[in-house]
C-alpha positions as CSV (number, residue, x, y, z in Angstrom):
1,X,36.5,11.1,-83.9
2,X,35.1,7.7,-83.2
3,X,36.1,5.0,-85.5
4,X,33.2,2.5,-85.8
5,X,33.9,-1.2,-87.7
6,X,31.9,-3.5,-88.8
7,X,33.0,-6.9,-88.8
8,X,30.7,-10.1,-88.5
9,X,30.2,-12.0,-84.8
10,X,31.3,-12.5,-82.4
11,X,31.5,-9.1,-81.1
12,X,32.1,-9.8,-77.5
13,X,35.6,-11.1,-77.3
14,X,36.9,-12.9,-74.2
15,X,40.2,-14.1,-73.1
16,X,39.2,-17.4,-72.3
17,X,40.3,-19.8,-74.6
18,X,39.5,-23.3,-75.1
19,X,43.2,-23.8,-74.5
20,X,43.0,-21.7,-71.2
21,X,39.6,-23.3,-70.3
22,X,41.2,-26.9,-71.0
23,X,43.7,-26.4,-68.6
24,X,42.2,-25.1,-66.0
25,X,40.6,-28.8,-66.0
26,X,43.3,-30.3,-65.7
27,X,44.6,-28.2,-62.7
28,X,41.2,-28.6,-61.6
29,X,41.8,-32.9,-62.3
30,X,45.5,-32.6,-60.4
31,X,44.2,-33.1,-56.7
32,X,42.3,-36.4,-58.6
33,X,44.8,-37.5,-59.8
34,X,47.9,-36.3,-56.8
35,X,45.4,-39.0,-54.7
36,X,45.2,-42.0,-57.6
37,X,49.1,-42.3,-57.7
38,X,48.5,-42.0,-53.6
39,X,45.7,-45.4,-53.8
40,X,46.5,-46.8,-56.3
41,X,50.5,-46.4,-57.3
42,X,52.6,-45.7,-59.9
43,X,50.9,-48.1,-62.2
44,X,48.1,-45.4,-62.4
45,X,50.3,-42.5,-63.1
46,X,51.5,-44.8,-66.1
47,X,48.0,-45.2,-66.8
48,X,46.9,-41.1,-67.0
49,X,50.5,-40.6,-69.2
50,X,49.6,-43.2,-71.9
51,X,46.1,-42.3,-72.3
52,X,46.9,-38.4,-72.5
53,X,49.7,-39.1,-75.1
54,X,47.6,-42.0,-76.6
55,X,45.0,-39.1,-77.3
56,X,47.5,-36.2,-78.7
57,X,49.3,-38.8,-81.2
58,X,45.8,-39.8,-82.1
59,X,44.5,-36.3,-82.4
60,X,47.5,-34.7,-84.0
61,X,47.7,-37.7,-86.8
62,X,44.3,-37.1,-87.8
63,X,44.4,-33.7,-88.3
64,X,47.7,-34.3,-89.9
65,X,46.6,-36.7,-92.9
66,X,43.7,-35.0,-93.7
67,X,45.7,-31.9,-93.7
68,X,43.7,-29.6,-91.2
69,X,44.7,-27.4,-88.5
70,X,47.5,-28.4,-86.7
71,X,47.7,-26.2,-83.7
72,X,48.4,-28.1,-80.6
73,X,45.4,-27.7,-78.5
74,X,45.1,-29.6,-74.6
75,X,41.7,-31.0,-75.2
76,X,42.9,-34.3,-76.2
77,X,45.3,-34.2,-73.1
78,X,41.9,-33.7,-71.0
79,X,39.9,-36.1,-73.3
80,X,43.1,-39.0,-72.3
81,X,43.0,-38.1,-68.6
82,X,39.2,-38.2,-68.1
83,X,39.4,-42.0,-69.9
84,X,41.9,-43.1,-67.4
85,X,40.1,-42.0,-64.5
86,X,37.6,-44.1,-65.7
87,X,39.9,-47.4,-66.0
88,X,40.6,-49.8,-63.7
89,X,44.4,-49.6,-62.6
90,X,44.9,-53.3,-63.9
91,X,43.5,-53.1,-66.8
92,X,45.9,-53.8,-69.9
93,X,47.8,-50.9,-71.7
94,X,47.1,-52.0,-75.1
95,X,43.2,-51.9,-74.1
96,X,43.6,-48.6,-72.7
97,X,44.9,-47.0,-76.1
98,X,42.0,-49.2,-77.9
99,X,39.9,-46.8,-76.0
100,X,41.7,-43.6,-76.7
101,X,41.4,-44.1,-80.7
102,X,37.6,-44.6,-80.0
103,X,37.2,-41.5,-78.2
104,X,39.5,-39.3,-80.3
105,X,38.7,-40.9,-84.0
106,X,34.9,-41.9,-84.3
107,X,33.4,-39.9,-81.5
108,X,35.4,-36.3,-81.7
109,X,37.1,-36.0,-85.1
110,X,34.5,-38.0,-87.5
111,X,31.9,-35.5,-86.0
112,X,34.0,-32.5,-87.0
113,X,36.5,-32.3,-84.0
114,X,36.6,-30.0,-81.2
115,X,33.3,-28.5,-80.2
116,X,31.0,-30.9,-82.6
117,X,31.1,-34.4,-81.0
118,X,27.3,-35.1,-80.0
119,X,28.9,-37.1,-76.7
120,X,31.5,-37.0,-74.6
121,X,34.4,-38.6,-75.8
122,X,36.0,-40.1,-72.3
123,X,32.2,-41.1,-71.9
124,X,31.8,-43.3,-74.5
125,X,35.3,-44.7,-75.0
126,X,34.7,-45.8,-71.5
127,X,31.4,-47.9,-72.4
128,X,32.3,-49.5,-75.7
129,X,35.5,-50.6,-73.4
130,X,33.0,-52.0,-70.9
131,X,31.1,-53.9,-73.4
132,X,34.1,-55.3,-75.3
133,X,36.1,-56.0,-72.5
134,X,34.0,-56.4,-69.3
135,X,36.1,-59.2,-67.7
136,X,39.3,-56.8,-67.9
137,X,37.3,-53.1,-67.0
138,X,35.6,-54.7,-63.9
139,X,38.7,-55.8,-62.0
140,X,39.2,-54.2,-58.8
141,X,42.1,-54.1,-56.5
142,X,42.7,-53.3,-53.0
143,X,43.9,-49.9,-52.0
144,X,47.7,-49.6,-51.7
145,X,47.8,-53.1,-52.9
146,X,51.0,-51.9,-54.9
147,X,52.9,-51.9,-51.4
148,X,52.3,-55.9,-50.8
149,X,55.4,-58.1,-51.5
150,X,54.0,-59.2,-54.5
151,X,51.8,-56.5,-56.5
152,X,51.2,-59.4,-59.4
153,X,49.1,-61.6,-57.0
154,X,46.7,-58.2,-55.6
155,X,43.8,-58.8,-53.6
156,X,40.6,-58.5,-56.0
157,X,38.1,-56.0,-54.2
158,X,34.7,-55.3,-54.9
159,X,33.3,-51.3,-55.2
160,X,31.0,-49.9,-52.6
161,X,27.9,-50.0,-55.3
162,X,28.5,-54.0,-55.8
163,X,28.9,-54.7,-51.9
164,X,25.5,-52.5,-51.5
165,X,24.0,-54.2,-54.7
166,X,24.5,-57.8,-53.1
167,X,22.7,-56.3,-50.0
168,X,22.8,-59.3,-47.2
169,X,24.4,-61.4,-49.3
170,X,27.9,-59.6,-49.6
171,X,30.7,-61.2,-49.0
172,X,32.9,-57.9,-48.0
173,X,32.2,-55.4,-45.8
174,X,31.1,-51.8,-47.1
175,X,33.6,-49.1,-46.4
176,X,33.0,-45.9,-43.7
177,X,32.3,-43.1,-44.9
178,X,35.2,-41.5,-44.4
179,X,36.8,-43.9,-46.5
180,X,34.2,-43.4,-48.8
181,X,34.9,-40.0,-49.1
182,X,38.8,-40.0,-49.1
183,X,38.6,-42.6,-52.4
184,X,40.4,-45.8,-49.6
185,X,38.3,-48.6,-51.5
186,X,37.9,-50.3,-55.0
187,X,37.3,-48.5,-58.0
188,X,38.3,-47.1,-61.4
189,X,41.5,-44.5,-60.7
190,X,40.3,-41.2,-60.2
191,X,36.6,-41.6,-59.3
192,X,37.8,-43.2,-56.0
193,X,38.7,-40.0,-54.1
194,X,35.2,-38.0,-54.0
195,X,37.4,-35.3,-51.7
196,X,39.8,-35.0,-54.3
197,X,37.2,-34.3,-57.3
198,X,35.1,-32.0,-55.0
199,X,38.2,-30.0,-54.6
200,X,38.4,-29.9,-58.5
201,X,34.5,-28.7,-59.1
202,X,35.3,-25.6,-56.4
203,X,38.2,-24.5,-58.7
204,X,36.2,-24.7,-61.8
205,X,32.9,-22.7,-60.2
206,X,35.3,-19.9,-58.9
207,X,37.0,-19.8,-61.9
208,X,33.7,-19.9,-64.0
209,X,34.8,-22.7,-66.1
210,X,31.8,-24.5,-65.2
211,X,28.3,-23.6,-63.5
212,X,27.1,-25.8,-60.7
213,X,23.6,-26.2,-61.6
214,X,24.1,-29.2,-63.9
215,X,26.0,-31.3,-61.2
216,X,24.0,-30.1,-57.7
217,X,21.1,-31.3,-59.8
218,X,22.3,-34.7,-60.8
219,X,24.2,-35.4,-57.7
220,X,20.8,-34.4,-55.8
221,X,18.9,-36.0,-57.6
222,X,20.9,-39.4,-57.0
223,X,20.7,-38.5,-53.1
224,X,16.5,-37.8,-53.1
225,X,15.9,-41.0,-54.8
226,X,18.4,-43.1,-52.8
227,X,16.7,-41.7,-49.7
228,X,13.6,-42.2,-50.7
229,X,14.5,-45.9,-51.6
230,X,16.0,-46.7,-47.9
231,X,19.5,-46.8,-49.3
232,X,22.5,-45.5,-48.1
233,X,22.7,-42.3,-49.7
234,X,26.8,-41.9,-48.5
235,X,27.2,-44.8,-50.5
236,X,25.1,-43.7,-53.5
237,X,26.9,-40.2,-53.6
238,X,30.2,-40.5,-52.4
239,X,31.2,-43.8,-54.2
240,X,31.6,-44.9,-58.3
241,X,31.6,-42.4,-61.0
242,X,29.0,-39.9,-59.6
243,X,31.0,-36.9,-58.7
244,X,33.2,-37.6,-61.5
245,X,30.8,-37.4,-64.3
246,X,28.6,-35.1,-62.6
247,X,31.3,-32.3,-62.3
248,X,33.8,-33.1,-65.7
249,X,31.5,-34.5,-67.8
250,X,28.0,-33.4,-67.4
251,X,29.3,-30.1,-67.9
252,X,30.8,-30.5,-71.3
253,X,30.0,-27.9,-73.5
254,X,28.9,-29.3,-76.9
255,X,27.5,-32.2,-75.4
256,X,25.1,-30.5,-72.9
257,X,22.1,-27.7,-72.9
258,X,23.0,-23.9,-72.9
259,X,20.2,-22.9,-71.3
260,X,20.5,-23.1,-67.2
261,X,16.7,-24.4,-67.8
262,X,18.3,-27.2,-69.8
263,X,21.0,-27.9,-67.5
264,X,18.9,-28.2,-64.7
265,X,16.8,-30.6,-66.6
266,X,19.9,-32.4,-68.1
267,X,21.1,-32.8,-64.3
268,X,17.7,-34.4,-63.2
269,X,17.7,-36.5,-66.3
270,X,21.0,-37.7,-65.4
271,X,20.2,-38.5,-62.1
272,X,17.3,-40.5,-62.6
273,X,18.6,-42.7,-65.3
274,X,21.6,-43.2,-63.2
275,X,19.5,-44.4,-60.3
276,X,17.3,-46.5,-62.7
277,X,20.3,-48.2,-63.7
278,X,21.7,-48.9,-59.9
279,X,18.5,-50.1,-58.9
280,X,16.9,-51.9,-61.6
281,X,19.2,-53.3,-64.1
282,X,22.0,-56.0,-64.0
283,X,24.8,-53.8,-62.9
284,X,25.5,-52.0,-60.2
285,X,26.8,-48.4,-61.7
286,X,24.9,-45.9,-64.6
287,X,26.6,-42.9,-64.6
288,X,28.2,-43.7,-68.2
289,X,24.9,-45.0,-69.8
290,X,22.9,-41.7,-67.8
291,X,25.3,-39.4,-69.6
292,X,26.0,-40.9,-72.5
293,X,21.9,-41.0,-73.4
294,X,20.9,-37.0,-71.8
295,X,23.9,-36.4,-74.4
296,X,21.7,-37.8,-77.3
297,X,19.0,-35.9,-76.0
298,X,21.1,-32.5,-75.8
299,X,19.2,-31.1,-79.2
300,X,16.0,-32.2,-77.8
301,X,16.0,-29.8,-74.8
302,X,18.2,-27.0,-76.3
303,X,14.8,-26.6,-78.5
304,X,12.2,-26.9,-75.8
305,X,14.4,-24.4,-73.4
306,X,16.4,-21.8,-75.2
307,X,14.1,-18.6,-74.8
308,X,13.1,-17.0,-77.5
309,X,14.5,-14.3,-78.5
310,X,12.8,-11.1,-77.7
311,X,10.4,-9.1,-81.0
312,X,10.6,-13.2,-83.0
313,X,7.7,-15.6,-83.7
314,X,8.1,-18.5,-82.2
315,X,8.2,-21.7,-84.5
316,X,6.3,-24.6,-83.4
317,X,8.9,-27.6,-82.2
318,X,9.1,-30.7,-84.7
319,X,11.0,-34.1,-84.2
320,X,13.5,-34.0,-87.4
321,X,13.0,-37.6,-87.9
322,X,9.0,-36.5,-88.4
323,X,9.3,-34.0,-90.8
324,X,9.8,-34.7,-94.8
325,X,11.9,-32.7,-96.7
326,X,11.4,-31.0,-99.7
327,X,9.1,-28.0,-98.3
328,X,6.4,-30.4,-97.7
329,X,6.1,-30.4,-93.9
330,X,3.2,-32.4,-93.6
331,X,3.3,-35.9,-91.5
């Protein structure tokens, strides 16, 4: 006899759990992070530890005082690592921790906590950061400069994007490629090491954490319009935060399209804001900003390219801010 039960969704069950699914990121973020204690020293290992515990304490207190679920989850611990990999290795710890409330307290758990922020946390704590502390989160160091005789007095460096943004007028000289590549130049601590991270986003496609489409299209899409501008794609691709926000935070779930339509066209979107940025505005990186605004825009192309669903009328697409309430949907 064939027992049937009816319970309510979701009916498929898997055993992939955000807890499993969080850390295989951070296995996927260890090669990252193996070559940013490598560059950069043990100052940036001290770095990724306060910013993931900065995040639990955070995380946990909230849910504490307000008396919600207390399960320890790692999605904080990947929210902490994914800030520091966007910090400078000099920049102060107390600023650092600044950054983790913001990312943990108004972005993730004012919006309902895990799975409801409308950004990415690491994302945005990175650009309030850069806006209120841009003196401290745009100070570069020399690789290895931690193995001078005196690591207080480093050598300031300049990132590939700023050498190639002074054009003929820089006073460094640009990197090769395979220095490029390897992370051996300035930069925030784990965007550095494009080898590293592209080691990471193979992991997380096998393992189906993640699927490809959204960061082949933004990457790509940096590399088509740098060629077609006579710049140095290697440079474009290889150096600041591309690879790392193409491939660990592009790809966050609540934050981006479901549809592979929509994360094709978030990729693009990405990409072309990104090279927007680079080219024509007053700094020499976007990658933050491109996220942080296809993010905003998330709803906008879930509702133009989820397919409908087979035998339903479709319902003609209207900009909430457009519509009155009260039954009336007249403009």
């Amino acid at each position: 006899m064939i027992k049937l039960i009816v319970e309510p969704s979701p009916h498929i069950r898997s055993k992939n759990t955000s807890d499993r699914i969080m850390a295989k990121v951070l296995i996927a973020l260890t090669p990252a992070l193996a070559m940013s204690v490598y560059i950069f020293g043990p100052r940036a290992l001290l770095m990724c530890a306060i910013c993931v515990l900065s995040c639990t304490v955070f995380d946990v207190a909230y849910l504490r005082i307000f008396r919600k679920d207390t399960n320890f989850d790692l999605s904080p611990a990947v929210t902490g690592l994914l800030l520091a990999f966007n910090l400078p290795v000099t920049l102060p710890i107390y600023i650092a921790v600044i950054g983790c409330f913001v990312a943990i307290i108004p972005v993730k758990q004012l919006f309902g906590g895990l799975g409801q922020n409308f950004a990415n946390p690491a994302i945005t704590a990175r650009i309030v950061l850069l806006l209120s502390f841009s003196v401290q989160m745009t100070h570069w160091v020399e690789p290895f400069y931690y193995r001078t005789a005196n690591a207080a007095d480093a050598i300031t460096s300049a990132t590939p994007l700023a050498i190639a943004a002074e054009g003929v007028n820089a006073t460094e000289t640009m990197p090769g490629l395979v220095d490029l590549i390897l992370g051996f130049h300035g930069g925030s601590l784990g965007e550095t090491s494009a080898f590293a991270l592209l080691i990471g986003f193979v992991f997380l496609v096998c393992t189906r954490v993640i699927r490809s489409i959204t960061p082949l299209a933004f990457i790509g899409t940096v590399a088509v319009g740098a060629f077609a501008m006579g710049a140095d794609v290697g440079v474009q691709v290889f150096s600041g935060g591309l690879i790392l926000g193409a491939v660990y935070m592009a790809t966050d779930y609540p934050t981006t399209p479901i549809s592979l339509t929509g994360k094709f066209v978030f990729g693009v979107g990405c990409g072309l804001i990104t090279l927007a940025i680079r080219f024509f505005a007053e700094m020499p990186e976007g990658v933050s900003f491109a996220i942080l605004i296809m993010n905003i825009v998330t709803f906008y192309i879930d509702k133009i390219t989820i397919p409908r669903v087979f035998g339903a009328v479709a319902k003609p697409f209207k900009l909430p801010f457009l519509t009155r309430k009260g039954g009336n949907d007249e403009r």
